[in-house]
N, C-alpha and C positions, 0 to 999 in steps of 0.2 A: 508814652509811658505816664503820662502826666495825671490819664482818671485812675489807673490802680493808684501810682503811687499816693495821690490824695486821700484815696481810699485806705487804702494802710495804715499814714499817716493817724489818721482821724481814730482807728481803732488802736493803735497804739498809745495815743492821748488819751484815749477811755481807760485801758490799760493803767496807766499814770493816774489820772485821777483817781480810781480806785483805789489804786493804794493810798496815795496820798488821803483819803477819807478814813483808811483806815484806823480803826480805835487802836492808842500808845497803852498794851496793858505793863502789866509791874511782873506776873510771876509767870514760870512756865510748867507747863505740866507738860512731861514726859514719858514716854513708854515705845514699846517695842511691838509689830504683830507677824504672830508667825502661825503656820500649821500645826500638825499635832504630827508631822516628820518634824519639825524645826527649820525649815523654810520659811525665810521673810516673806510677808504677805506685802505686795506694792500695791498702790493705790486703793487703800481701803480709807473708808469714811470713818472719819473719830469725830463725834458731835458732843460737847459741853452744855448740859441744861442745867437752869436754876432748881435746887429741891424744893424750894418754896410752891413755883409755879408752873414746875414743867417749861417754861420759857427756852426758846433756843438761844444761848449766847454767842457760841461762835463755834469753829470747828478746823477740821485741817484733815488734809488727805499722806496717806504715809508714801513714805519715799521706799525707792527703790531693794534699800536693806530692809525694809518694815520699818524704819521709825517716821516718828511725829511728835510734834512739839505744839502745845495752846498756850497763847497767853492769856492770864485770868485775874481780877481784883481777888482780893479776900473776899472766903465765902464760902458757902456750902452750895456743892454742885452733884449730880453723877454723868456718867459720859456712855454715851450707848457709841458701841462699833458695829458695822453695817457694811458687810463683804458682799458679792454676789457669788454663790457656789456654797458659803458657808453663815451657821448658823450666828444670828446677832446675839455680842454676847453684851451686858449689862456690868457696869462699876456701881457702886451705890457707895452712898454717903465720902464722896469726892471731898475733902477739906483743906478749903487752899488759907496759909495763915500769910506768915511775913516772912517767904522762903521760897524757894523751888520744889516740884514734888515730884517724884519719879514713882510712875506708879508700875515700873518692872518690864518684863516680857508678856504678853498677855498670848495666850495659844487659843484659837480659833478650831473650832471642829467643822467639817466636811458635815451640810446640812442636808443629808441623804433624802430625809421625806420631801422635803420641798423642792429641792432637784427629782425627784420622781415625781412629783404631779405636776411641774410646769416645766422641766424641760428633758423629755423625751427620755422618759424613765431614768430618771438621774444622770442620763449625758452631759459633758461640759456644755457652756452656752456655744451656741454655732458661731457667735459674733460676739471677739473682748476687744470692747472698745478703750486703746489707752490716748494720750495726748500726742502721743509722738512716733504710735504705729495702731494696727489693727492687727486682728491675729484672729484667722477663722479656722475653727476646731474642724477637720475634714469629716471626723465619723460623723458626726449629728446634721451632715445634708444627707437626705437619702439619695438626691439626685446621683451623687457621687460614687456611692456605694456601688463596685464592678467596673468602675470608670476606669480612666487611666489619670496620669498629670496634666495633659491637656482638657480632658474632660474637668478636672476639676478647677482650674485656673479660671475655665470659663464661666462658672457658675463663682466666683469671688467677687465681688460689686466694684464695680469702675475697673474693673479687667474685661478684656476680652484678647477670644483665640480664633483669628482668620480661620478658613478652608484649608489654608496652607501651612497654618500649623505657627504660627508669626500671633507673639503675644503683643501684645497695648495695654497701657495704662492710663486712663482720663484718656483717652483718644490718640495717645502719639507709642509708637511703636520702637520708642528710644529708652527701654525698663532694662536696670540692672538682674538678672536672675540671678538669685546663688542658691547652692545645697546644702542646707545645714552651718550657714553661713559662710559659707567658701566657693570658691568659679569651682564648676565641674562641667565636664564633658556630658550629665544627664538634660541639659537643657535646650539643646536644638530642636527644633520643629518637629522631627523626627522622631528625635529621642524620648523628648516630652511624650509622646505616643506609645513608646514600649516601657513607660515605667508606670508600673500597676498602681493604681489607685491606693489598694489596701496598704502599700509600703509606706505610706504618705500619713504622719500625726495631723501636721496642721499648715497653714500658709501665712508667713508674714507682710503686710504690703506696709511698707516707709517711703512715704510721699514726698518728702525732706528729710534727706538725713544727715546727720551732723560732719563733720571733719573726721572722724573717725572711721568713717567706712571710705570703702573706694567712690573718688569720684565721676567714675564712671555710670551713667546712666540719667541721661534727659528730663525726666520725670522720675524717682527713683528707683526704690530698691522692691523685690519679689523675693523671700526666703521662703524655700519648699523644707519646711524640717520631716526627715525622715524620721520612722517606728527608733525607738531605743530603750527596751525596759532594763530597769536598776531595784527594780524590788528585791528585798530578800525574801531566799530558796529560789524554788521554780515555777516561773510563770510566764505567761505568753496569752499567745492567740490565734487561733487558724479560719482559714477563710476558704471558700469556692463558689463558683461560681458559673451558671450558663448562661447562653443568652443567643438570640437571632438577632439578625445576622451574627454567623459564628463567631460566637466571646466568649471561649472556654479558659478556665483557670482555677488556679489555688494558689494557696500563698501560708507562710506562719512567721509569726514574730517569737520566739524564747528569749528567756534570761535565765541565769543560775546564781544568784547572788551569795556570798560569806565572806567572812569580816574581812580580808584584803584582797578578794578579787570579785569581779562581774562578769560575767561570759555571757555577751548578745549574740544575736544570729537572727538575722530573715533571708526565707527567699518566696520568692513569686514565680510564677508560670503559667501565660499564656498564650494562648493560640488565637489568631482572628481575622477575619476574612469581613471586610468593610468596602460593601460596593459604593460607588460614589457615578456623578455623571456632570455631562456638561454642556453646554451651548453659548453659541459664540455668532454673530453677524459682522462682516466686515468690509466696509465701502472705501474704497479709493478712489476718487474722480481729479479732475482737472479741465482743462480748455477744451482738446479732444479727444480725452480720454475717460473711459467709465469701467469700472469692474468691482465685483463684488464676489463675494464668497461666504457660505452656512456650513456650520461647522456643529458636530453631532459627540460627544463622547461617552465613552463607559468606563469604566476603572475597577478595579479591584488589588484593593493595598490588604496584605496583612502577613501573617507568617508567624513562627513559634519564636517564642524570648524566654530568656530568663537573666533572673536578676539575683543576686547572692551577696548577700552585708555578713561581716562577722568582724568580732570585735573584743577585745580586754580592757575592763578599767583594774589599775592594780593601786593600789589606797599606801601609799610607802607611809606614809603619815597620816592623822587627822587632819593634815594641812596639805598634804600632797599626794596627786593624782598623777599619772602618766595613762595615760589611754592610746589603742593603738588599734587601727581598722582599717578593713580594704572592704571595697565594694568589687564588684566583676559583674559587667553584664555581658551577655549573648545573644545576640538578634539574628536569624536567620528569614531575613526575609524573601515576598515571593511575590511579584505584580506584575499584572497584565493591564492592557490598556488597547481600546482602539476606536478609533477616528474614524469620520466619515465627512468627505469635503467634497461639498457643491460650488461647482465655477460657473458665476453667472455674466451674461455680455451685457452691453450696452444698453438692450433693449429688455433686461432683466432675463433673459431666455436659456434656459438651462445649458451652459457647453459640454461641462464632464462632470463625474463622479468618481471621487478617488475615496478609495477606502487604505487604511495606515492600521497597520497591527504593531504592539509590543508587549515581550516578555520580558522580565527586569528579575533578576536574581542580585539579592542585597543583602552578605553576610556581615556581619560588626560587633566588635570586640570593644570594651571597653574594663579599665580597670584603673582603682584608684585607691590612691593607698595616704592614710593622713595617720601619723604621730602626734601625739598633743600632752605639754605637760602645764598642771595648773597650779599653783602655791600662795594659800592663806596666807597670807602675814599675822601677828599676835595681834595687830593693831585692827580693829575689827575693818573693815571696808578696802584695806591694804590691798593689792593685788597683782598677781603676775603670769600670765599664759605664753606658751608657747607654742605655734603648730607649723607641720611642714607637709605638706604635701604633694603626691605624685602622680602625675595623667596621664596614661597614657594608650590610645585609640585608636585602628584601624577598621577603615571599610571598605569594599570592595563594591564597585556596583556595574554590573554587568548585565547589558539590553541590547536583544536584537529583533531588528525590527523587517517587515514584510510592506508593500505596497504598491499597488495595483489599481489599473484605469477600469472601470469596468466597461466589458464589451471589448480588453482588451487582453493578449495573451502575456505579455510582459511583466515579470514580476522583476520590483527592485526591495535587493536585500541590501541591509544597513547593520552595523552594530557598532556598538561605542560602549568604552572603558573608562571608568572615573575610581581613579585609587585618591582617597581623603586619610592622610595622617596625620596624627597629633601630635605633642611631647612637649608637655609643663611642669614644671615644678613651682613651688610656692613656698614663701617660710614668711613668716609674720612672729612678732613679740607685741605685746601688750603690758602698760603697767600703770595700775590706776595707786596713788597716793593720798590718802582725806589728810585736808591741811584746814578744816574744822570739823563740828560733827556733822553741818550741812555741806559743807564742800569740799571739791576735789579734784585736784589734777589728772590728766589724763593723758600719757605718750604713746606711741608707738612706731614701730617700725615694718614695714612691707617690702618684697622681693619676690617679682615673680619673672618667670623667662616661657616664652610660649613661643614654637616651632610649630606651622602648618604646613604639609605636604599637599599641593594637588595637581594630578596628570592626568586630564582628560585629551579624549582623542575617539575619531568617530571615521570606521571604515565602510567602502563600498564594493561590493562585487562586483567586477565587469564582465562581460558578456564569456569568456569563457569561464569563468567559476574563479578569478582570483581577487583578490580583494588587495587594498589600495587604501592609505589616510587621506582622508579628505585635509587637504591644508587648512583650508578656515577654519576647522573643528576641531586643531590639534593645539593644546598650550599645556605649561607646563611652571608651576606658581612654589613661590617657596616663601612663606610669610612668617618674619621675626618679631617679635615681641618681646621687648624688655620694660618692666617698669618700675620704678622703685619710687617710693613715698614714705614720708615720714609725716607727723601730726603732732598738735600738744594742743589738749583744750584743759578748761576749768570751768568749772559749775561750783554753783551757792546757791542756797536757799537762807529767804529772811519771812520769816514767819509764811505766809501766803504767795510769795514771790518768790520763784525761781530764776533762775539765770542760767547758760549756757552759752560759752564762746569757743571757737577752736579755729584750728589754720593746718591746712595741710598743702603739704608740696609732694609736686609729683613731676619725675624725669620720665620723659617716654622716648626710646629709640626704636623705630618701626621702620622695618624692610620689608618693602615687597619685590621680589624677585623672578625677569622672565627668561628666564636661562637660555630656550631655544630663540626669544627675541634678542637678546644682548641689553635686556632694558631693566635698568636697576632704580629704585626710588626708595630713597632711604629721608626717613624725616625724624629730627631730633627737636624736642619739643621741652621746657619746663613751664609750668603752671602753677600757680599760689590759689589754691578754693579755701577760702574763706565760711563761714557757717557761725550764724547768734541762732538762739534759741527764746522766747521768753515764755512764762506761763502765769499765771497767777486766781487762785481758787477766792472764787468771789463767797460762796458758801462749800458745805463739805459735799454738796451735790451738784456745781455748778463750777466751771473751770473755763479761762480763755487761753488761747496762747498765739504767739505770731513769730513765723521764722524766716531766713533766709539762709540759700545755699546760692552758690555760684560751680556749677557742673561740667561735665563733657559726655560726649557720646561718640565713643569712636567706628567709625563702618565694622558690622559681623563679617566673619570669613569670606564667607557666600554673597558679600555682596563685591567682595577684590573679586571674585572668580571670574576673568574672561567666559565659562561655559561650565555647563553645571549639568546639562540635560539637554536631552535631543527630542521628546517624545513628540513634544510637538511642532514640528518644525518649518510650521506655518507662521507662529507665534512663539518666539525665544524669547526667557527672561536670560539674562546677562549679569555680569557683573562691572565692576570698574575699578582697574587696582589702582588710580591715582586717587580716592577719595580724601578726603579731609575732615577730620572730626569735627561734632556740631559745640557750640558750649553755648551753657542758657544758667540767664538770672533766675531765679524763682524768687518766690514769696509767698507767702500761706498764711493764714490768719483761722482759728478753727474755735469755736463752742461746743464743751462737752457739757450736756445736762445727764445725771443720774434720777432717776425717780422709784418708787417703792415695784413696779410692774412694766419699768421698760428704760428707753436712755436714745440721746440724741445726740450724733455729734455733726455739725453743719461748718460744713469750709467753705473758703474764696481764697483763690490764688490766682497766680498770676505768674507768666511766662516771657521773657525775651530772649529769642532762639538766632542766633547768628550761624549762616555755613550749612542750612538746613537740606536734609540728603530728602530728596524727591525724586521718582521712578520718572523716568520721561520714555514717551511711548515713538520711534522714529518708524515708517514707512518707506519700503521702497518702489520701487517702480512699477511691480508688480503685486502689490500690497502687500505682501510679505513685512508682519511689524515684528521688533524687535526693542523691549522694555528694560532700560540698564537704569542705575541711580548714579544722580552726578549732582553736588555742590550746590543748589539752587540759589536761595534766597533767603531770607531773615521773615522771623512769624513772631507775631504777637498772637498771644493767645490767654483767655479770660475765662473763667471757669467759678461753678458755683456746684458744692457736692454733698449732699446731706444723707447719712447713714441713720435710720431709725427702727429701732426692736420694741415690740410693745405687746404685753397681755392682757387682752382683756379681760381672760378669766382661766384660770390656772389651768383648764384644759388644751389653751391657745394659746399662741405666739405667732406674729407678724414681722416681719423682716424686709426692710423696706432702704432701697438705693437708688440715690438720682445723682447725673451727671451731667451737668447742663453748662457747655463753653461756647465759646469765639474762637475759631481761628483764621487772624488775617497774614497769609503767606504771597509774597511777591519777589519776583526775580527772572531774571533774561538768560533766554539760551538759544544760540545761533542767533544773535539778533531780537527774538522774539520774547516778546514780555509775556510771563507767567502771571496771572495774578487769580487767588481766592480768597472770597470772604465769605466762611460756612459758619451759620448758627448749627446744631447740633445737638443734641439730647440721647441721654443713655439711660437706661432703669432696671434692677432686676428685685422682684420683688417674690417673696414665699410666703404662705400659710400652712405651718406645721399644728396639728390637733389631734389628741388623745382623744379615742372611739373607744365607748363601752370595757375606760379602764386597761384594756389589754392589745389595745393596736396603737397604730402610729401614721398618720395619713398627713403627707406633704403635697405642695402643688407649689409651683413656680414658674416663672415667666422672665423672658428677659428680650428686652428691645432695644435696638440701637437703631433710632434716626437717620436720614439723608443726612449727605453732609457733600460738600464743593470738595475738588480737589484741582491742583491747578491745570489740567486737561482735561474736566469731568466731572464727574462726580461721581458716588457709592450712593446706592439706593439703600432704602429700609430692609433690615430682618430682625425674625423675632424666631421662639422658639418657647415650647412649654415640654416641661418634665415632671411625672407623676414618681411619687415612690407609697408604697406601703410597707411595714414592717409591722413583726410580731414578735415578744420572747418566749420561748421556748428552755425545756429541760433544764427548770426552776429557775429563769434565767441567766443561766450559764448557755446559751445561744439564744442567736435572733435569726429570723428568718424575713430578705428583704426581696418585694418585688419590687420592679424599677421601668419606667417607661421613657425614655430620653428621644428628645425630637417627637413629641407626642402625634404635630401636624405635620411633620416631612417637612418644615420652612427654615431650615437650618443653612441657607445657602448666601452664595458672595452676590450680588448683582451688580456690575458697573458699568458706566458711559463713559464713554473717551470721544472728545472732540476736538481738532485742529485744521488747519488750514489744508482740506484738497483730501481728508480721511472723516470717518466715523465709522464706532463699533459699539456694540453693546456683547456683554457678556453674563452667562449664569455658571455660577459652580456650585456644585454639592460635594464635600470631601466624604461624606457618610450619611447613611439615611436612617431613618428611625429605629433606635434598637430597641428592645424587650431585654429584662434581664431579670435571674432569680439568683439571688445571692444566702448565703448561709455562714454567719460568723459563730465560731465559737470560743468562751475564751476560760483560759487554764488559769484557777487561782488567782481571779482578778475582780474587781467588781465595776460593774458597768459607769460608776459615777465617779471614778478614780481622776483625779484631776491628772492633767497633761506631764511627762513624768522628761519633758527635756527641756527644762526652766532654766536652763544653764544653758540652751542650745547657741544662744547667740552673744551671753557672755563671752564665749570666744574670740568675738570680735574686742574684747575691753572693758566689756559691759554696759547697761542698758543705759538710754537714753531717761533723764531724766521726765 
């Protein structure tokens, strides 16, 4: 730990002497920014120049309620404010004497022309870049546009989304998801696939986050905030959609707003049929032994969904909110799948050909129900939230399979049953306190209890037609979860210098249960995470900060599961219900530059992972491998990630992400030492450009590097997406083409090697789709800024 930490060190010292250089002024100028609703504007630029000489004297960036505070000698000054989305507004003849000066509220207008000619016809920017999160507006990728949650997660910079449906962030696949700032059952691998794109405003990624949130999650947090309009009257938006391979759908967003209520509603509806395919090589040798086996597949996933939000906010006060909403999904799904397995001998010489068919019928219900009440205090930044919420999900997945020698008459029939249930509840408080006008207290309390149901089981038919469990393939998991945390942080601000401390504790009681084994494993667990925060605005366009969190990561459902799937039952993933959760140091140090026509913000962090969950790949006798995760080893891991947006001329915008770590992972199983040391690289980069005034042409690319794994490695993939759009019907619609997977290289490839086996593998979960899209929207204007700026207040409110 020795070079990060020096490294920290050193920037934390710059840190410090900056301030310390900084000029001791006498008076303060003060004011307020907000919209032309009355929403605080955060992070807006307030710069102080001399009237004499135009001269920059100093400046300061607003906090989270819209304030800001300059210190100034006597003198005559004006102060220009400099937002991105809204028009720069001008103060003139500034006069500071032998006093403080408060120069009010200042309201900011939505700066429509200039949002129309450089950012996709007054769309929000695709990329807001703040110090302490990123927040990508989903409508403004066209890539997106028709997609689903998985489609777009993947297209978020330093995200990506396996074949398998398995998100990562900066490279490790240990990311908190939540919905709208809360666990929801929409984020499984799975799931993420039947939630329509259109439902989707924007995506949060918090790389460190404070004591305030859960700390759960490796590498942080992923907030998917769902559509929710609050306008008043009525207004919305409707979508449809086709596309090959078959992506049919529609979707709307409404609201009905007046003076003490709000009535939302969306749903979504689609249909889709996503071929995918596979290949697989697989050697097992020894002293006198040799065998090998080619492995061929096809697939076809998809089936009809729908999705259904609706919701009340009721206004009891100017000060008080109670809001209350269920979501319900429906997914009827429908996949076929079939194999094709060459058994080769010693002398590589063809023995048999076996071909494996399956059909998989996969219905699921989900529904989720969240209360929430929120209360202004008189005291401006005062505050108080409540939410509780309810999960609860069944699915049924039901395959049977055919398989046969060719050349031969024997058919063996298979099917297996996998029932997956859910049942959560959740209640959280929040309540933040200012004990100055820059700082503030921050408590809270969390409660959540999670029950998982799962009984799989895999029968055979014998020779006269009766069927039979297979014992190996039959278990039966009953997984408890309780957790409860409490937190208390404070933040200050001193002129240019912010601050951020908190402490949160967390009891976890976790049972995993194997009824028909007699095997019970219960672990009670408390933990203290800790979290600083620092920042400090070196001018009002340039900003440093360096944090620390101390985390956990505890094993997903799916990976306690003994058996999950049969399809291919040459090659079994697994589970393992004894796992133990991972917990890692971080550290992050980040540079935000603002400038007139773009902005940069360039991290280095740093990772120490103890208890680290790795896939190990075991072989048997007859190569048959079988892949479960177990407890491995401890990883340092080094990283360097620069986010850059730039125009070069108001018809263009560039959008530019690099991810470039170390990770050294080491640790023994069965005796044998694991060890990798992978350099690695990630990039996804787009050119969005206004054509002849009236179109909208995007291009994008996104590449992820080789990288070591401790049996192997992952080879390179890369993948390009076009989209076109046009406005239409004054517009009040747009009309989007979309090309995803442009060159079919959207696939897994990996090496596996150990002592007395090797394999290589390719998968493709979906091949290139085409898509035409058609939005229209009711009473709305295209360059309306994001309308759920509260979304994650819920949590307590934002991070400074």
């Amino acid at each position: 730990m020795r070079t990060p930490l020096c490294f920290f060190s050193g920037l934390l010292m710059l840190l410090v002497l900056e301030v310390a250089q900084a000029q001791t002024a006498t008076f303060s100028i003060r004011g307020t920014l907000q919209d032309d609703q009355k929403a605080p504007i955060p992070f807006g630029n307030v710069a102080l120049y001399q009237s004499a000489d135009s001269v920059l004297v100093t400046g300061a960036v607003s906090d989270a309620a819209g304030q800001f505070a300059i210190k100034a000698k006597p003198g005559q000054y004006y102060v220009k404010v400099t937002v991105l989305s809204y028009a720069e507004k001008l103060i003139p003849n500034v006069q500071v004497t032998n006093r403080d000066l408060a120069l009010g509220t200042l309201t900011l207008r939505s700066d429509a022309e200039y949002l129309e000619e450089v950012v996709v016809k007054g769309q929000k920017s695709q990329m807001v870049l703040e110090l302490d999160k990123r927040v990508f507006n989903v409508g403004q990728d066209l890539a997106n546009i028709g997609g689903n949650a998985a489609d777009i997660l993947n297209n978020v910079p330093s995200v990506a989304v396996d074949v398998d449906g398995n998100v990562s962030l900066r490279g490790s696949g240990n990311v908190r998801i939540l919905v709208n700032g809360k666990p929801s059952g929409l984020v499984g691998p799975d799931a993420l696939r039947q939630l329509q794109g259109n439902l989707v405003e924007s995506i949060e990624v918090i790389t460190n986050p404070s004591s305030r949130y859960d700390a759960e999650g490796e590498v942080g947090i992923i907030n998917i905030i769902l559509k929710k309009e609050s306008q008043r009257g009525v207004n919305g938006s409707f979508s449809a959609n086709v596309g090959y391979p078959a992506n049919h759908g529609g979707s709307f967003n409404l609201n009905f707003r007046r003076e003490k209520f709000n009535l939302f509603t969306s749903y979504g509806i689609n249909y889709r049929k996503s071929p995918g395919r596979g290949s697989s090589y697989q050697r097992f040798f020894s002293d006198d032994t040799l065998y090998a086996y080619e492995q061929t597949s096809t697939r076809t996933r998809g089936g009809l969904s729908h999705n259904v939000q609706a919701g009340l906010d009721y206004f009891l006060t100017e000060q008080d909110i109670l809001t209350a909403s269920v979501f319900l999904r429906l997914a009827d799904g429908n996949n076929t799948s079939e194999y094709e397995y060459r058994d080769f001998g010693e002398r590589d010489e063809l023995l048999r050909t076996v071909l494996r068919q399956e059909q998989e019928a996969e219905p699921r219900t989900n529904v989720e129900t969240t209360f929430s009440y929120r209360h202004e205090f008189d005291r401006k930044g005062r505050l108080l939230t409540a939410d509780f919420k309810w999960i609860e999900q069944d699915e049924i997945e039901k395959a049977e399979f055919q398989q046969r020698e060719l050349g031969l008459p024997d058919v063996l029939r298979q099917r297996s049953r996998n029932t997956e249930d859910e049942r959560n509840w959740l209640f959280q408080a929040d309540y933040v306190h200012p004990f100055s006008e820059k700082g503030k207290w921050e408590t809270g309390v969390r409660s959540t209890n999670r029950i998982l149901h799962n009984d799989f089981s895999v029968e055979q038919q014998d020779e006269v037609g009766n069927w039979g469990i297979l014992s190996s393939y039959d278990n039966n998991l009953i997984y408890t979860e309780r957790i409860h945390a409490g937190y208390l942080m404070a933040s200050e601000k001193f002129s240019k210098f912010s601050i951020q401390g908190g402490l949160r504790g967390e009891y976890s009681d976790i049972t995993t249960d194997l009824p028909d084994d007699n095997l019970v494993n219960n672990r009670q667990y408390f933990n203290l995470f800790p979290s600083t925060h620092f920042s400090y605005a070196l001018t009002p366009e340039k900003s440093i900060q360096l944090s620390y969190s101390y985390r956990l990561s505890r094993p997903g459902f799916r990976d306690l599961l003994p058996y999950s799937g049969f399809s291919d039952n040459r090659s079994l993933r697994v589970g393992n219900p004894n796992l133990n959760p991972e917990y890692t140091h971080s550290i992050e140090g980040g540079y935000l530059l603002n400038w007139d026509n773009g902005s940069l913000l360039a991290s280095g962090y740093y990772r120490y992972r103890t208890g680290v969950i790795e896939r190990i790949v075991l072989v048997d006798s007859v190569g048959f491998s079988r892949m479960f995760p177990v407890n491995l080893a401890t990883q340092n891991a080094y990283g360097l990630e620069g986010n850059v947006s730039y125009s070069p001329w108001k018809w263009w915008r560039l959008n530019t992400n690099f991810n470039f770590y170390r990770a050294i992972t080491e640790g023994t199983y069965q005796e044998q030492r694991l060890f990798s040391d992978t350099y690695t690289w990630q990039t996804r980069s787009t050119s969005q450009m206004t054509l002849w005034q009236t179109w909208e042409f995007q291009a994008g690319i996104n590449y992820r590097a080789p990288q070591r794994t401790p049996q192997g490695r992952d080879l390179s993939t890369y993948a390009i997406d076009l989209g076109l759009s046009r406005d239409i019907l004054k517009g009040n619609g747009t009309l989007v083409f979309s090309v995803q997977d442009l060159l079919n290289t959207r696939k897994r490839r990996s090496i596996v090697e150990r002592e007395g086996y090797y394999s290589t593998s390719t998968f493709q979960w979906r091949s290139r789709q085409a898509l035409v899209t058609f939005n229209y929207r009711l009473n709305q204007r295209k360059n309306e800024r994001g309308r759920n700026r509260d979304a994650f207040e819920e949590e307590g409110g934002g991070d400074f």
